[in-house]
CHARMM internal coordinates of N, CA and C (Angstrom, degrees):
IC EDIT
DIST 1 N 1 CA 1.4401
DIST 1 CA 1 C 1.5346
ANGL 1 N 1 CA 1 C 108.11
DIST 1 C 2 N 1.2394
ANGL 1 CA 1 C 2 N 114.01
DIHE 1 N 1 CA 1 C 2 N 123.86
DIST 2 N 2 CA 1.2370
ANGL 1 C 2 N 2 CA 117.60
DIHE 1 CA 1 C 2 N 2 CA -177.17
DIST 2 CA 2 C 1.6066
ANGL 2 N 2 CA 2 C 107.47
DIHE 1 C 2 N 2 CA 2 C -58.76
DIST 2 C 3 N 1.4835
ANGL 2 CA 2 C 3 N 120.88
DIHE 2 N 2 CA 2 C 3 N 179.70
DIST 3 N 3 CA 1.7004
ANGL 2 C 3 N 3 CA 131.10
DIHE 2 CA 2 C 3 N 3 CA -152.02
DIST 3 CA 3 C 1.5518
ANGL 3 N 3 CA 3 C 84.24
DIHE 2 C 3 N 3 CA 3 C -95.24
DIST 3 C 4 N 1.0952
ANGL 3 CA 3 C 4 N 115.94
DIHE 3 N 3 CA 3 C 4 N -54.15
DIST 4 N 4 CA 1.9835
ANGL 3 C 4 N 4 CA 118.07
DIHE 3 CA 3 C 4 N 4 CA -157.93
DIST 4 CA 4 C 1.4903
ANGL 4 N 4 CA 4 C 94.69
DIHE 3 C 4 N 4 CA 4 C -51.71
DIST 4 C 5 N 1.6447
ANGL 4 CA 4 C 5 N 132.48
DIHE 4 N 4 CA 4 C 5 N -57.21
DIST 5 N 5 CA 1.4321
ANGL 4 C 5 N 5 CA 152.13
DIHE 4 CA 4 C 5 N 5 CA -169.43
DIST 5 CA 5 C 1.3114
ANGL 5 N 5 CA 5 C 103.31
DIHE 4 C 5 N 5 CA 5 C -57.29
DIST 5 C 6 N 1.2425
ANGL 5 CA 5 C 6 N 126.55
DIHE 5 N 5 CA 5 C 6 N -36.49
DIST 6 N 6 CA 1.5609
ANGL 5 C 6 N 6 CA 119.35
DIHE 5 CA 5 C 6 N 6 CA -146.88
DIST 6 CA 6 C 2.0213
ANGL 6 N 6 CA 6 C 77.21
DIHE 5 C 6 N 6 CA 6 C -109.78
DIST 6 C 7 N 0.8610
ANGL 6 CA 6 C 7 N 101.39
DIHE 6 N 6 CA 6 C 7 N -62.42
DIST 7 N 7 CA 1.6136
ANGL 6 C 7 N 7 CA 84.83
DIHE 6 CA 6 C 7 N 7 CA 166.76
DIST 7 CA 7 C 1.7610
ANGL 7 N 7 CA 7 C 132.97
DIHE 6 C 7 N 7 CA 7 C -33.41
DIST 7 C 8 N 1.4992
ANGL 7 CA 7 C 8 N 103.78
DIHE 7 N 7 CA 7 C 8 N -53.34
DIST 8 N 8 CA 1.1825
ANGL 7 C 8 N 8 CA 113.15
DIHE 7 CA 7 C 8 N 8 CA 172.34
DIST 8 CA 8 C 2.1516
ANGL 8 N 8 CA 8 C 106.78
DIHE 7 C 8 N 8 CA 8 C -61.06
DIST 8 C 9 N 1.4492
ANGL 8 CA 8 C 9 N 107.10
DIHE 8 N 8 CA 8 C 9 N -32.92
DIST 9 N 9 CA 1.6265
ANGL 8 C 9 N 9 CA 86.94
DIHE 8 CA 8 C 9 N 9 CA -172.64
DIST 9 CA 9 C 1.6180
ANGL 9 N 9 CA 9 C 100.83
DIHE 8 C 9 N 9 CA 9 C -94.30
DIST 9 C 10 N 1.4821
ANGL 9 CA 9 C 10 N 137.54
DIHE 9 N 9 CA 9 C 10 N -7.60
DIST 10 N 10 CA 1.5321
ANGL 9 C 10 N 10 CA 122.07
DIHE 9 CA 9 C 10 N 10 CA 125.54
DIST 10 CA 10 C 0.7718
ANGL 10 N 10 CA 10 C 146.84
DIHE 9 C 10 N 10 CA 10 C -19.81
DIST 10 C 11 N 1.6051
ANGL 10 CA 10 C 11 N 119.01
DIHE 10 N 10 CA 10 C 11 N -40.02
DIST 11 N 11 CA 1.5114
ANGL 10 C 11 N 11 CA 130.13
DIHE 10 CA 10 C 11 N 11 CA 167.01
DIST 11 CA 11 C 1.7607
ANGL 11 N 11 CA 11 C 115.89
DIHE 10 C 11 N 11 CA 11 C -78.31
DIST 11 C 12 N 1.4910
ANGL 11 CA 11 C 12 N 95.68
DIHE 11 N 11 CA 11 C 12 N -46.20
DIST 12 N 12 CA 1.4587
ANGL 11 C 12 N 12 CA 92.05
DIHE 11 CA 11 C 12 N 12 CA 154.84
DIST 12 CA 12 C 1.2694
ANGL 12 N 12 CA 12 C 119.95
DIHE 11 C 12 N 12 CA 12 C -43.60
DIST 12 C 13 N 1.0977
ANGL 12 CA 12 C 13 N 108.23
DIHE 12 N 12 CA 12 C 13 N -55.00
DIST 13 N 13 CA 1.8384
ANGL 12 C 13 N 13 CA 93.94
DIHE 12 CA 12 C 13 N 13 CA -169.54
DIST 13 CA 13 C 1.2771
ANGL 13 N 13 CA 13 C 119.18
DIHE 12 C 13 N 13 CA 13 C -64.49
DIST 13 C 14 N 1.2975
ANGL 13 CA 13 C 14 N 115.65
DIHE 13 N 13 CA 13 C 14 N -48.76
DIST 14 N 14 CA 1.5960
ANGL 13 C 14 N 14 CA 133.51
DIHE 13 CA 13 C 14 N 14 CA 167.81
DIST 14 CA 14 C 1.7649
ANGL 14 N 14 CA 14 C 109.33
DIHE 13 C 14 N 14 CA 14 C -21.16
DIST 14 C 15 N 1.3878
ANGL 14 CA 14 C 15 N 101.11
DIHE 14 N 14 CA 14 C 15 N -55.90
DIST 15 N 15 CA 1.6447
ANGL 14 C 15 N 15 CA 117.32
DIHE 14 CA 14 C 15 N 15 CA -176.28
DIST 15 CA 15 C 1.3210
ANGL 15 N 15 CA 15 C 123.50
DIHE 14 C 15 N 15 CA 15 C -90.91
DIST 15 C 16 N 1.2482
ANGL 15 CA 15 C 16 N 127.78
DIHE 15 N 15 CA 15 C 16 N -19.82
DIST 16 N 16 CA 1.6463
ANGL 15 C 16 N 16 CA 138.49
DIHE 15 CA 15 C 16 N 16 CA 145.42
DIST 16 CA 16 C 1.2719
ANGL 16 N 16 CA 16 C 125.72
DIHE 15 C 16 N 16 CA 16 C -78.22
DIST 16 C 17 N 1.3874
ANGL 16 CA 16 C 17 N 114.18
DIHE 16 N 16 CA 16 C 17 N -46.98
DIST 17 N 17 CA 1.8260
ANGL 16 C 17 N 17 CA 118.77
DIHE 16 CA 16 C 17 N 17 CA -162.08
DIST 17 CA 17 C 1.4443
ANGL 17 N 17 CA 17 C 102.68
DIHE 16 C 17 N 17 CA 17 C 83.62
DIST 17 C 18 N 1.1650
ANGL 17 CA 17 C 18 N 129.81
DIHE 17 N 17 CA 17 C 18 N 17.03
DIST 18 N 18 CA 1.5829
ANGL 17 C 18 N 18 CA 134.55
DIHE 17 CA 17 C 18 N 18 CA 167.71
DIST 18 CA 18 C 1.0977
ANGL 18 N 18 CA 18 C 114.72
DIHE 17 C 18 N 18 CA 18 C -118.85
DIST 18 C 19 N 1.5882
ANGL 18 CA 18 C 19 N 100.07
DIHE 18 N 18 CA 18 C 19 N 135.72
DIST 19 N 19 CA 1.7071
ANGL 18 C 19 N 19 CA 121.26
DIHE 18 CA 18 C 19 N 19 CA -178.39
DIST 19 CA 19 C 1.4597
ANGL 19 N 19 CA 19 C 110.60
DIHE 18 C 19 N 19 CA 19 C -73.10
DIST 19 C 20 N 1.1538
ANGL 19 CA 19 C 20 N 128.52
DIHE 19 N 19 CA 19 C 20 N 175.70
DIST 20 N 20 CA 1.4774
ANGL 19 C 20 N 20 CA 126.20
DIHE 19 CA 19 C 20 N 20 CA -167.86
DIST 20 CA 20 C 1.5492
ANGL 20 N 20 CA 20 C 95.57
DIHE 19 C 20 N 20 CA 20 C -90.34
DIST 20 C 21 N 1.4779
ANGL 20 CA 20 C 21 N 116.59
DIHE 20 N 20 CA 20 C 21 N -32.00
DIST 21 N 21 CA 1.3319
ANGL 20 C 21 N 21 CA 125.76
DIHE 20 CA 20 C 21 N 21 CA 176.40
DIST 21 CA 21 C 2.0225
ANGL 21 N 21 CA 21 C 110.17
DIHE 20 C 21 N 21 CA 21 C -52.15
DIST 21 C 22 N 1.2397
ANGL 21 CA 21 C 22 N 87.11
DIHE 21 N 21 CA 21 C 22 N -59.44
DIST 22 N 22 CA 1.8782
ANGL 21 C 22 N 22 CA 100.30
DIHE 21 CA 21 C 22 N 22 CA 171.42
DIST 22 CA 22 C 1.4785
ANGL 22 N 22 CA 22 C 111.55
DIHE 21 C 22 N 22 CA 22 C -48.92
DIST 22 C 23 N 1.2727
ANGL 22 CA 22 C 23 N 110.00
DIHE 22 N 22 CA 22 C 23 N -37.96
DIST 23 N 23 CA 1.4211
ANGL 22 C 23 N 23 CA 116.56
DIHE 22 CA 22 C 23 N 23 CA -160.66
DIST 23 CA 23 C 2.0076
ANGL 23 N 23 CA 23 C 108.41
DIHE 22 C 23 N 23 CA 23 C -77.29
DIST 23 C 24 N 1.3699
ANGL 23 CA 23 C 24 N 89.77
DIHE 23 N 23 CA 23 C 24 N -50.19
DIST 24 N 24 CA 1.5383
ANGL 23 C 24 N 24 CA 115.74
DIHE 23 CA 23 C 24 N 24 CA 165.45
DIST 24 CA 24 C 1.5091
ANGL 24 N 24 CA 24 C 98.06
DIHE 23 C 24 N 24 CA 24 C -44.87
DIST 24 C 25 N 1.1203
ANGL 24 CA 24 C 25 N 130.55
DIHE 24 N 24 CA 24 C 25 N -80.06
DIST 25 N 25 CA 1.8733
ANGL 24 C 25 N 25 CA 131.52
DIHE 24 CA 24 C 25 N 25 CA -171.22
DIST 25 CA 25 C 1.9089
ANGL 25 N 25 CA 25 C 104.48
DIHE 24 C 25 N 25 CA 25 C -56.45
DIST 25 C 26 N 1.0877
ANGL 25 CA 25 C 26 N 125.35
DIHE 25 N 25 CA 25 C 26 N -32.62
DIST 26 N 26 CA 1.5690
ANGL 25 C 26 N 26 CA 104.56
DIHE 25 CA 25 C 26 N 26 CA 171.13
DIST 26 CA 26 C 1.3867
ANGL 26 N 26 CA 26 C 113.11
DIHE 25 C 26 N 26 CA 26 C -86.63
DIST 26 C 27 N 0.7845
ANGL 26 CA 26 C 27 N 103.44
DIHE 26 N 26 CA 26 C 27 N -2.59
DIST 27 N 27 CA 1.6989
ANGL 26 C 27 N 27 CA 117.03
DIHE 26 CA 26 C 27 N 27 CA 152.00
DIST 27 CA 27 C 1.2984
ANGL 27 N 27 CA 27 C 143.52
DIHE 26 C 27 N 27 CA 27 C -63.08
DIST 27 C 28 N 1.5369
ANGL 27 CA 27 C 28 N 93.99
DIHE 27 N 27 CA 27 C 28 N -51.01
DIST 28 N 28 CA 1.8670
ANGL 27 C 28 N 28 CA 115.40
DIHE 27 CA 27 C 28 N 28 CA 172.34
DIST 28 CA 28 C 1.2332
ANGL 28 N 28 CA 28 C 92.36
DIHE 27 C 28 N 28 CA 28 C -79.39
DIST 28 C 29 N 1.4758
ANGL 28 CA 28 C 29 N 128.69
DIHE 28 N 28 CA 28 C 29 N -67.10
DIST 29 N 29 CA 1.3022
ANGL 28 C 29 N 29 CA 143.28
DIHE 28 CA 28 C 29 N 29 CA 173.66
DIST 29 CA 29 C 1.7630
ANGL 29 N 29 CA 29 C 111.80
DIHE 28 C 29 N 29 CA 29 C -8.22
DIST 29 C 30 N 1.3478
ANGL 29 CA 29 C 30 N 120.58
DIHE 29 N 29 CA 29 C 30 N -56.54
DIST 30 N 30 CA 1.0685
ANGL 29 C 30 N 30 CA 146.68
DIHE 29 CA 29 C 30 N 30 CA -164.39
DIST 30 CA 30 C 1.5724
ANGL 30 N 30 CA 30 C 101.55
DIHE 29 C 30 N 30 CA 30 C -59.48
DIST 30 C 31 N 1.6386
ANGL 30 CA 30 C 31 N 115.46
DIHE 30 N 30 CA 30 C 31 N -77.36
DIST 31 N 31 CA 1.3673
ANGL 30 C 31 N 31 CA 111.68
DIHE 30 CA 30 C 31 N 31 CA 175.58
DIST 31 CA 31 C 1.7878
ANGL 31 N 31 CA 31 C 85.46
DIHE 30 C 31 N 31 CA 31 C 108.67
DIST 31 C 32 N 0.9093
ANGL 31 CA 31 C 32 N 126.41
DIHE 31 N 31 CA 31 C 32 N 2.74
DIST 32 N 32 CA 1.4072
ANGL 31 C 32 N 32 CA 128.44
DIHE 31 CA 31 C 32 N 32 CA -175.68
DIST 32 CA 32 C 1.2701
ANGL 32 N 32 CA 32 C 108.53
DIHE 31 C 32 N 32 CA 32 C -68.85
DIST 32 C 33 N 1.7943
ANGL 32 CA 32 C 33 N 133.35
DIHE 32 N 32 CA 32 C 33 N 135.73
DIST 33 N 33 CA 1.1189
ANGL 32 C 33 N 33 CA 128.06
DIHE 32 CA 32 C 33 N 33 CA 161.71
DIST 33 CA 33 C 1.8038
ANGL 33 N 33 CA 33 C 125.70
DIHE 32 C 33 N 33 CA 33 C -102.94
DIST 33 C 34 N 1.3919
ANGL 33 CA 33 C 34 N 91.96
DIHE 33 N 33 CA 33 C 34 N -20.86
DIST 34 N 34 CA 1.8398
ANGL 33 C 34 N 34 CA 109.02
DIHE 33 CA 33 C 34 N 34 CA -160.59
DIST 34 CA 34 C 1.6793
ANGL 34 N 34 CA 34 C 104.31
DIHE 33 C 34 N 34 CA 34 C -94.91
DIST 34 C 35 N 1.3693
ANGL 34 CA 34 C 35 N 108.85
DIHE 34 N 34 CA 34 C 35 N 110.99
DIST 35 N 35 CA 1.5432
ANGL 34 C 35 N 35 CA 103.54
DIHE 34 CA 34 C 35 N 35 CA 167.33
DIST 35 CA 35 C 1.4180
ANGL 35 N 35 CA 35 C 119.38
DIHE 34 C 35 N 35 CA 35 C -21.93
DIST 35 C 36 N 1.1558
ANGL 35 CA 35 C 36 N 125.07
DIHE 35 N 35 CA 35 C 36 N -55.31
DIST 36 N 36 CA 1.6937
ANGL 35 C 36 N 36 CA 127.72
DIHE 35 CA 35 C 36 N 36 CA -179.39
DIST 36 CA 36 C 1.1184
ANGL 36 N 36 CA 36 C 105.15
DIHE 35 C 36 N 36 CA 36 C -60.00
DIST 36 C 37 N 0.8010
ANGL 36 CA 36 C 37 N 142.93
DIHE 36 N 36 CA 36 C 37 N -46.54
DIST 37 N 37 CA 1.7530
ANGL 36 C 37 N 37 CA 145.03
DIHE 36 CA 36 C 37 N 37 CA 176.21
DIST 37 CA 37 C 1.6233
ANGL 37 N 37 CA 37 C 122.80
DIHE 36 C 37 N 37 CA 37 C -59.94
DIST 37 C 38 N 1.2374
ANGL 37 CA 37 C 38 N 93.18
DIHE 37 N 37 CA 37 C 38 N -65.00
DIST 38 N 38 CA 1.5935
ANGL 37 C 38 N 38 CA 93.01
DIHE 37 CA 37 C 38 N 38 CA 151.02
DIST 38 CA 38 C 1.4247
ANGL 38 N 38 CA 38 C 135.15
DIHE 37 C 38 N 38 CA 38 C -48.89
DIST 38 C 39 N 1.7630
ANGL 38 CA 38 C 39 N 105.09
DIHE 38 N 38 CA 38 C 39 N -45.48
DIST 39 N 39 CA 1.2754
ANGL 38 C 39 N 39 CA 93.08
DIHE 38 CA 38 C 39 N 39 CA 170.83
DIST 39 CA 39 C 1.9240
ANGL 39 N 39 CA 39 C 122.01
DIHE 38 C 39 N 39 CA 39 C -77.98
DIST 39 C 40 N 1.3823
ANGL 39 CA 39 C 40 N 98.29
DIHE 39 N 39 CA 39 C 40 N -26.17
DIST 40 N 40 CA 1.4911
ANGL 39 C 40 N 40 CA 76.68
DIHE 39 CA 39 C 40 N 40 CA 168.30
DIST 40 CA 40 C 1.6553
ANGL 40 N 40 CA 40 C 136.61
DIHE 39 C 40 N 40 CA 40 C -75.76
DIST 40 C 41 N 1.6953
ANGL 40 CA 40 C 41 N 96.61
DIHE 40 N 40 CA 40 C 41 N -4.62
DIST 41 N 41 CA 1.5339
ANGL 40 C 41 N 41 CA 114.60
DIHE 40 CA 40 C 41 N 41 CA 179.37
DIST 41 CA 41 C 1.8803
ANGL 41 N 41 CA 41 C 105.40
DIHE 40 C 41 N 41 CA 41 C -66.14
DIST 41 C 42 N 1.4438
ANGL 41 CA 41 C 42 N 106.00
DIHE 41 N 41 CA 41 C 42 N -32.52
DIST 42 N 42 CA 1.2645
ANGL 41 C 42 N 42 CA 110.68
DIHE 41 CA 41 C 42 N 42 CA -169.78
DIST 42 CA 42 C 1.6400
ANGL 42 N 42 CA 42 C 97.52
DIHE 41 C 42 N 42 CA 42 C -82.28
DIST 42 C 43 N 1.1871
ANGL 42 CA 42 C 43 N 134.60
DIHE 42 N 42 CA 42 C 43 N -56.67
DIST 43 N 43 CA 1.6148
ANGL 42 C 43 N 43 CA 152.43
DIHE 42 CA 42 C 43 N 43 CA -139.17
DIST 43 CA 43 C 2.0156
ANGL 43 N 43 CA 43 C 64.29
DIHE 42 C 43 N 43 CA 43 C -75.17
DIST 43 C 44 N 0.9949
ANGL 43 CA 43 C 44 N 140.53
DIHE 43 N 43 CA 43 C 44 N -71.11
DIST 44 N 44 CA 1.3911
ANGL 43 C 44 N 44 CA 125.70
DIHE 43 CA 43 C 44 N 44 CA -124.29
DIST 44 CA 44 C 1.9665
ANGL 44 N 44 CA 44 C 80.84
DIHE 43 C 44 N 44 CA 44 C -97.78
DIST 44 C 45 N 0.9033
ANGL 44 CA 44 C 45 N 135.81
DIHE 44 N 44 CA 44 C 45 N -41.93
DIST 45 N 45 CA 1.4789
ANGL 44 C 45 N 45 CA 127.58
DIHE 44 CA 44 C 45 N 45 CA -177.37
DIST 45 CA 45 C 1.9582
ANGL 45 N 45 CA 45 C 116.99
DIHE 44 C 45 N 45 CA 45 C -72.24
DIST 45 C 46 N 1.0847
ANGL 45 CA 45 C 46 N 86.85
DIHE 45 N 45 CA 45 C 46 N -37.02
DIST 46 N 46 CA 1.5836
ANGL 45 C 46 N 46 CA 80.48
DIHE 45 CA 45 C 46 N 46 CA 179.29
DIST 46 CA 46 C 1.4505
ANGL 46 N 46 CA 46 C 119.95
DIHE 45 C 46 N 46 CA 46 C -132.99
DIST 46 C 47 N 1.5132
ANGL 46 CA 46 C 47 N 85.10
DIHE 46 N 46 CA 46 C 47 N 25.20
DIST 47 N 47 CA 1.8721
ANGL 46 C 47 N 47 CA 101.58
DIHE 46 CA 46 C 47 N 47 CA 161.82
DIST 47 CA 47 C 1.7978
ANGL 47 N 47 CA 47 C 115.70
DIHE 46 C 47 N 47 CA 47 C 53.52
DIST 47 C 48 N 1.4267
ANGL 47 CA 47 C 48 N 117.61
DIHE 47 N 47 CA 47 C 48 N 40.51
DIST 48 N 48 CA 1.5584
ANGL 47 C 48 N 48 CA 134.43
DIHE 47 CA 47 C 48 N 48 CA -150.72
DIST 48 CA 48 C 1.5390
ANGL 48 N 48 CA 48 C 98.47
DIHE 47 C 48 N 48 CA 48 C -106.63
DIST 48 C 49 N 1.4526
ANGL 48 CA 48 C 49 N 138.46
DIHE 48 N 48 CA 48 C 49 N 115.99
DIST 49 N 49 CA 1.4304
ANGL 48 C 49 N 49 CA 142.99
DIHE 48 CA 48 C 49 N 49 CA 174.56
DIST 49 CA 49 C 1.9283
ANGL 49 N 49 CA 49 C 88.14
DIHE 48 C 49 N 49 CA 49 C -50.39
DIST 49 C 50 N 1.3659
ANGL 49 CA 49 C 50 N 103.67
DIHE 49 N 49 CA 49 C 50 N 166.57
DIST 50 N 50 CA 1.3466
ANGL 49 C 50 N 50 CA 123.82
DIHE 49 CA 49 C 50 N 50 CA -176.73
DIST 50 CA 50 C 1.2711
ANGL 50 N 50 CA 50 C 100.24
DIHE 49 C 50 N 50 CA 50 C -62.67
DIST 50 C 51 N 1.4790
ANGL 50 CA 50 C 51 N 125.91
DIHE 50 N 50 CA 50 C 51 N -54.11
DIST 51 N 51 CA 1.3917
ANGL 50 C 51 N 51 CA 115.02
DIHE 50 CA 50 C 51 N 51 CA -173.47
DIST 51 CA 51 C 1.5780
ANGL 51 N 51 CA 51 C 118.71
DIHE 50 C 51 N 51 CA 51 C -70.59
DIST 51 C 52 N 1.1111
ANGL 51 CA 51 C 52 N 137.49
DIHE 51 N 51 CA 51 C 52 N -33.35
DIST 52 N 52 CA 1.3268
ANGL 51 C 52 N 52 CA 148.63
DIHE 51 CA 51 C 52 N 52 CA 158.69
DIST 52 CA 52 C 2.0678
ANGL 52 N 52 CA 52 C 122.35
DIHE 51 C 52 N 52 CA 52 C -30.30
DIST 52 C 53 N 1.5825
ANGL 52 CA 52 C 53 N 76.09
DIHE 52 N 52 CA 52 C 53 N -53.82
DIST 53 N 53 CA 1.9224
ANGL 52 C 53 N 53 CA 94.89
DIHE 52 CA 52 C 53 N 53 CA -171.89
DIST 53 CA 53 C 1.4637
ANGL 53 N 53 CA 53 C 87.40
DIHE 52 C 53 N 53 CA 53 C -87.97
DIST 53 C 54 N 1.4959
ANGL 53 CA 53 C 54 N 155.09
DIHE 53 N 53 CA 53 C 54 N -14.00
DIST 54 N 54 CA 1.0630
ANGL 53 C 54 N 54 CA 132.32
DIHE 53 CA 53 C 54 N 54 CA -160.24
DIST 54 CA 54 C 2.3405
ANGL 54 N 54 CA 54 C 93.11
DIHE 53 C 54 N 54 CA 54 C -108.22
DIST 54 C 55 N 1.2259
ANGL 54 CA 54 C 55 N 96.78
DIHE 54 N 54 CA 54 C 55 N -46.23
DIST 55 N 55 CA 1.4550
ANGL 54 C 55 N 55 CA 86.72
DIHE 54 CA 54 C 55 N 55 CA 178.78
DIST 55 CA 55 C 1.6083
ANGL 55 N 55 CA 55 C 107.17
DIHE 54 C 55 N 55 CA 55 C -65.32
DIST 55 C 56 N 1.0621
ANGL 55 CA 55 C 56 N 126.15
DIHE 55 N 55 CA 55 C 56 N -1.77
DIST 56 N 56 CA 1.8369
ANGL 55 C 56 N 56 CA 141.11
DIHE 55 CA 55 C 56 N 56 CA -163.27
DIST 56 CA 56 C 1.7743
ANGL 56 N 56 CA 56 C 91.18
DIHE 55 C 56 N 56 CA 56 C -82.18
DIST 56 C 57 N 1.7625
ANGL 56 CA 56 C 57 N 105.61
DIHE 56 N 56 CA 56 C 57 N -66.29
DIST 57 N 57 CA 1.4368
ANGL 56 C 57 N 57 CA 109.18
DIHE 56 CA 56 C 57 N 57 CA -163.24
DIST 57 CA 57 C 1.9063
ANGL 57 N 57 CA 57 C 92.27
DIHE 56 C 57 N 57 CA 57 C -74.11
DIST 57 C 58 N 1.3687
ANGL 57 CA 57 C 58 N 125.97
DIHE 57 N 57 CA 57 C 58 N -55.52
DIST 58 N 58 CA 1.5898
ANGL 57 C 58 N 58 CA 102.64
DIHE 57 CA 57 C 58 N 58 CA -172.76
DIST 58 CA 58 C 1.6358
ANGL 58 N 58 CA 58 C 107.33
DIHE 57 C 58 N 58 CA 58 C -45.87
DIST 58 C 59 N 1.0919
ANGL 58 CA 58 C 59 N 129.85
DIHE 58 N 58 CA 58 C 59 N -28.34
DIST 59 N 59 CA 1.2826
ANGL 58 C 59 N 59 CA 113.46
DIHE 58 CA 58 C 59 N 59 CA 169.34
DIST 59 CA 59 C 1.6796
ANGL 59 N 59 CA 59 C 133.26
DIHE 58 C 59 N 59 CA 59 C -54.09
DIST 59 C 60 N 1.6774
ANGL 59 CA 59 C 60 N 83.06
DIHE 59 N 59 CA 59 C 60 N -65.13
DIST 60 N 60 CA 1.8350
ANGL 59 C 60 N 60 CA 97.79
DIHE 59 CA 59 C 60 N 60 CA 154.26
DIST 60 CA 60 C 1.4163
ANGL 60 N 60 CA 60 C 118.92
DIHE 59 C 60 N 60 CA 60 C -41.75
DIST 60 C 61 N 1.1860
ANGL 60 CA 60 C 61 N 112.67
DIHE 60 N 60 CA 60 C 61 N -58.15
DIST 61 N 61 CA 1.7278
ANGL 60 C 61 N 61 CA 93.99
DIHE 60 CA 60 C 61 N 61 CA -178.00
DIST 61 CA 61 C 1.6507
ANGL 61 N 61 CA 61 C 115.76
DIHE 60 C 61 N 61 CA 61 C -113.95
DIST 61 C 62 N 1.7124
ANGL 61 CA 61 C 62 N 107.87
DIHE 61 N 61 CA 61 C 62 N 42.31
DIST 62 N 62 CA 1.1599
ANGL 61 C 62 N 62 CA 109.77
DIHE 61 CA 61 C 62 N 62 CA 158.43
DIST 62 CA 62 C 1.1959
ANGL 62 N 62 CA 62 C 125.49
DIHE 61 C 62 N 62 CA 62 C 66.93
DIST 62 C 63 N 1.2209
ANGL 62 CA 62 C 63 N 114.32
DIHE 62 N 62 CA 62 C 63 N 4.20
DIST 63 N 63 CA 1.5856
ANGL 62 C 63 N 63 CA 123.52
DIHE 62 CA 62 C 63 N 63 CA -174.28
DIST 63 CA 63 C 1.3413
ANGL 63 N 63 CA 63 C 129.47
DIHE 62 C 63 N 63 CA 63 C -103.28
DIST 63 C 64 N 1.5270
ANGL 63 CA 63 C 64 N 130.67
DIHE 63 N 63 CA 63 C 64 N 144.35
DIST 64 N 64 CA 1.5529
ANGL 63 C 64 N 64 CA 120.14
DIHE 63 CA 63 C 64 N 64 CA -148.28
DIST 64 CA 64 C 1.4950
ANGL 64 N 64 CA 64 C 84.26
DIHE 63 C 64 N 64 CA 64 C -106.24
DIST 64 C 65 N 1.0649
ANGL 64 CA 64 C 65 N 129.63
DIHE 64 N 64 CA 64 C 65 N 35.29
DIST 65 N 65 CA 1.7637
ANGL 64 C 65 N 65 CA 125.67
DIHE 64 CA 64 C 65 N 65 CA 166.53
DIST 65 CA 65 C 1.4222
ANGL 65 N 65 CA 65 C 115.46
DIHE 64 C 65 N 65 CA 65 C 77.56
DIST 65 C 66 N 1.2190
ANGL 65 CA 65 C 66 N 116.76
DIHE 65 N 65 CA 65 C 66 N -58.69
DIST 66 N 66 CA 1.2301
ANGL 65 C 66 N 66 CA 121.43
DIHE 65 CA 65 C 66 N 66 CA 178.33
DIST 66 CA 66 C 1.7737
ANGL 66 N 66 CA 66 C 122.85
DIHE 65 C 66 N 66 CA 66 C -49.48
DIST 66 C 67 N 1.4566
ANGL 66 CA 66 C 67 N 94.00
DIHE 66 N 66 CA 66 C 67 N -46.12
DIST 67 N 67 CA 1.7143
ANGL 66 C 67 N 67 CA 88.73
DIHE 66 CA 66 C 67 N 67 CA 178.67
DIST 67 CA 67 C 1.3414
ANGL 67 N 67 CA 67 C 88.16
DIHE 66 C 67 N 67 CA 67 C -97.25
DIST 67 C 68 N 1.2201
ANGL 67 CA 67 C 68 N 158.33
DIHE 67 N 67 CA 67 C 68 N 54.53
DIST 68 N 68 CA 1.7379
ANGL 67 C 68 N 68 CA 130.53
DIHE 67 CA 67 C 68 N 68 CA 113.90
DIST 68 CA 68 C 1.0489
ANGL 68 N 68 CA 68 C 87.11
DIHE 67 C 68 N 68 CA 68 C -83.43
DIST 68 C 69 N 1.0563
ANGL 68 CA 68 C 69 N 140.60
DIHE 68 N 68 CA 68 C 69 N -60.08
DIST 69 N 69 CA 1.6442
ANGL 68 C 69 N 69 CA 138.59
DIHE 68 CA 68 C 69 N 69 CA -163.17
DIST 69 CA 69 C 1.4936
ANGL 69 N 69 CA 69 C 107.78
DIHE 68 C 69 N 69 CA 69 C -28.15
DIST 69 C 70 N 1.3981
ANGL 69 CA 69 C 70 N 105.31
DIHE 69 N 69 CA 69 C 70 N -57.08
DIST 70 N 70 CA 1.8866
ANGL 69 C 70 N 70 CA 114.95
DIHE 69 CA 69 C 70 N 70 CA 174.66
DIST 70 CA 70 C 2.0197
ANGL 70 N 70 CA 70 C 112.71
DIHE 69 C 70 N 70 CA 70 C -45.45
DIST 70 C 71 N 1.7507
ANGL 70 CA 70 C 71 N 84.84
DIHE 70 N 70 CA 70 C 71 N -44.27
DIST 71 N 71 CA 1.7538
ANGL 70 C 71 N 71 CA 86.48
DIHE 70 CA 70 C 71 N 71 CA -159.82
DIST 71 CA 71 C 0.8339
ANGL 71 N 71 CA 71 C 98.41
DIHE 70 C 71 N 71 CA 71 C 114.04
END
COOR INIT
IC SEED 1 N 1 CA 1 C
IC BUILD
């Protein structure tokens, strides 16, 4: 994992008390498919401003924004 990322899910933790590992399982947990859903699964569980929970899930699912954006 690159330095900038692993920094950024430090700060996550710092501001939740959740590991990226934890974060990963209310995730799977969820059953969620739709960016919006997810992101509001995060905004309401680990209390994350929009920009926070949204660079959080492109991480989680690996994606450079643009192609979820497509679908």
């Amino acid at each position: 994992m690159e330095k900038t990322t692993q920094d950024f899910l430090n700060k996550i933790n710092l501001m939740t008390g959740k590991t990226y590992d934890e974060i990963i399982m209310i995730y799977k947990q969820s059953n969620l498919t739709k960016l919006s859903e997810i992101r509001s699964l995060f905004m309401q569980e680990l209390q994350l401003s929009y920009g926070f929970t949204d660079t959080l899930i492109h991480i989680i699912l690996k994606s450079d924004g643009t192609s979820m954006a497509e679908g």
